[in-house]
C-alpha positions as CSV (number, residue, x, y, z in Angstrom):
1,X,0.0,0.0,0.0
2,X,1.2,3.4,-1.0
3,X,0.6,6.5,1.3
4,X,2.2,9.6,1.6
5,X,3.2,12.8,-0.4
6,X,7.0,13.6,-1.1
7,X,9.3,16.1,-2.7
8,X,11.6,14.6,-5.0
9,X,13.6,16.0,-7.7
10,X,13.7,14.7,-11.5
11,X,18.0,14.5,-12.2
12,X,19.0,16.0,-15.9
13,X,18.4,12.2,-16.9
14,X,14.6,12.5,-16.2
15,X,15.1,9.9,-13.9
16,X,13.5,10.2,-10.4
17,X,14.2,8.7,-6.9
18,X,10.9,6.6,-5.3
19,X,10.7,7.0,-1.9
20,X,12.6,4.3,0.0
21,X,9.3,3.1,1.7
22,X,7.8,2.5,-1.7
23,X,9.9,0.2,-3.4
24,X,9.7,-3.0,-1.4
25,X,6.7,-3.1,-3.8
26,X,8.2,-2.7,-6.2
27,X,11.0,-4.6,-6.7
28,X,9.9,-7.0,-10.0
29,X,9.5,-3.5,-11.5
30,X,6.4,-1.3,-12.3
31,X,4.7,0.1,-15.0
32,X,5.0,4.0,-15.5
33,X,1.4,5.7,-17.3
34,X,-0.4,8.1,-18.0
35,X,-2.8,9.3,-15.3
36,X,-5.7,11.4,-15.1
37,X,-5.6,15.2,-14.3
38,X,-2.3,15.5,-16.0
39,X,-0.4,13.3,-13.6
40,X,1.6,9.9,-14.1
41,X,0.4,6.6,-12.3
42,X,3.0,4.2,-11.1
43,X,1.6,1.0,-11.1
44,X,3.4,-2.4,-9.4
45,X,3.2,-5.0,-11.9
46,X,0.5,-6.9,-10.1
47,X,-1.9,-4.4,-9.8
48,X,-0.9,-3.5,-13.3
49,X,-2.3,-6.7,-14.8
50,X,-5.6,-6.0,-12.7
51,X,-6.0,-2.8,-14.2
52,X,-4.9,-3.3,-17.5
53,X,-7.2,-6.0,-17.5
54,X,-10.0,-3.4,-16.7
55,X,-9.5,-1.3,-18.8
56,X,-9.4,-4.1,-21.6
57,X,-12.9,-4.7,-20.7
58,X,-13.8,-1.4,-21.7
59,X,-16.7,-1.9,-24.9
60,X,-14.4,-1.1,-27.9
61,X,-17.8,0.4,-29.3
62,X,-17.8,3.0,-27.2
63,X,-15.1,6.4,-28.9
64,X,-14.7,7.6,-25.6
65,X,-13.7,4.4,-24.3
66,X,-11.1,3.5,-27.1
67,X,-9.5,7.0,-26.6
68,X,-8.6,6.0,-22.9
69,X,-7.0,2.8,-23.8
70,X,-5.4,4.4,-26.2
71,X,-3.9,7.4,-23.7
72,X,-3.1,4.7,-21.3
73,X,-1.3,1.9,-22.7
74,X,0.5,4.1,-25.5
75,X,1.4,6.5,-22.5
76,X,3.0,3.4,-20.8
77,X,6.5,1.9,-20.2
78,X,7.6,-0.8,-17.9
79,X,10.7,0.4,-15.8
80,X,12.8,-1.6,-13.0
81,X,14.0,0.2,-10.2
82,X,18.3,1.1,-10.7
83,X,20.3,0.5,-7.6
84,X,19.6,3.8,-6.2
85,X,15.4,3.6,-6.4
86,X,15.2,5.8,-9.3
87,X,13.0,5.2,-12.2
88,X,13.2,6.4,-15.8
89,X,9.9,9.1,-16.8
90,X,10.3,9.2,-20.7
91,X,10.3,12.4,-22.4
92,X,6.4,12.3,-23.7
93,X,5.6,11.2,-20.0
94,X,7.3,14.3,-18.4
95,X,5.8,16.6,-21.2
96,X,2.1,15.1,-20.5
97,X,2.5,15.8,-16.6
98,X,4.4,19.2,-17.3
99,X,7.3,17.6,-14.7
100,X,10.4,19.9,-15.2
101,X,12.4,19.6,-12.0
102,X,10.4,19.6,-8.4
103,X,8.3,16.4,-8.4
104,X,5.3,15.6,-5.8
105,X,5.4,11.8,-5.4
106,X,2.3,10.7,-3.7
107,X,0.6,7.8,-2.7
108,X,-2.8,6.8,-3.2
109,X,-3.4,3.3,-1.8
110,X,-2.7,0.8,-4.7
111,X,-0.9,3.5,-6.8
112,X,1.6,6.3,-6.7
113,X,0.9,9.3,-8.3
114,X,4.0,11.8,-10.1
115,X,2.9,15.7,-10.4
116,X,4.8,18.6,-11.3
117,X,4.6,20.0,-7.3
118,X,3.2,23.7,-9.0
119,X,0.2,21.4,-10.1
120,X,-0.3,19.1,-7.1
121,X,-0.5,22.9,-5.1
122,X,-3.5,23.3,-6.8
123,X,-4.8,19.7,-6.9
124,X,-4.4,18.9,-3.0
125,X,-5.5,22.3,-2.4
126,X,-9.2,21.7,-4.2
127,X,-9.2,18.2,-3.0
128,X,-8.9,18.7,0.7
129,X,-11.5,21.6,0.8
130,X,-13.6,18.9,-0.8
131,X,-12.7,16.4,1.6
132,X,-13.2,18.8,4.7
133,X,-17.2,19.8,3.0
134,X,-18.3,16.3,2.1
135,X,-21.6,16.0,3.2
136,X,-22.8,13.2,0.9
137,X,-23.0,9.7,2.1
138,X,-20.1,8.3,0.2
139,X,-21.7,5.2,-0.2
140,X,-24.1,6.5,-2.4
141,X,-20.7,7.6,-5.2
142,X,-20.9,4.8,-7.5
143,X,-18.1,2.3,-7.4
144,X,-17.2,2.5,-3.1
């Protein structure tokens, strides 16, 4: 499980350090993607099969749904962890997420999350004055 927010830096390489509690999980590699919101997702190879297989079951019928499988498999690259916990981002990874230098590395339960830390300001920001208003039941939010 992944929880947390850190400051990490990408090196002139645009490779980037995991944080050191993170990569017990994920030591037979991970996948690197294309996230939502202009982020990356960093996937562990198990839970990368479980959503890759979700997302494969996605109606090719449906435009909107071939678009996201297209974003987030072509978006993708399987990276292995270098002696010093870094990963590779590829060039059209850190241009999607806007990542330059200062990198927010967080942790959302079965994923991490990469964002430029100027973006993830704004992000957190909106999403903990939502989380501190909720007054909906979140049962009722499809899917928990």
């Amino acid at each position: 499980m992944f929880l947390g927010e850190y400051e990490h830096s990408l090196d002139s390489k645009g490779r980037l350090v995991l944080p050191r509690k993170f990569r017990d999980s994920l030591v037979d590699g991970c996948i690197v993607t294309q996230g939502q919101e202009n982020c990356l997702y960093v996937f562990p190879l198990e839970r990368w099969n479980e959503e890759m297989a979700r997302v494969s079951r996605l109606p090719r019928t449906d435009r909107r749904a071939r678009n996201y499988a297209r974003s987030f498999f072509a978006g993708a690259s399987d990276q292995t962890l270098d002696k010093q916990g870094r990963i590779q981002v590829t060039d059209k990874q850190r241009r999607f997420a806007g990542l330059q230098k200062d990198v927010t590395v967080v942790g959302v339960a079965e994923r991490i999350e990469l964002w430029a830390t100027s973006t993830w300001v704004a992000v957190a920001a909106e999403a903990d004055e939502y989380y501190a208003g909720i007054e909906e039941v979140l049962s009722d939010v499809e899917g928990i």
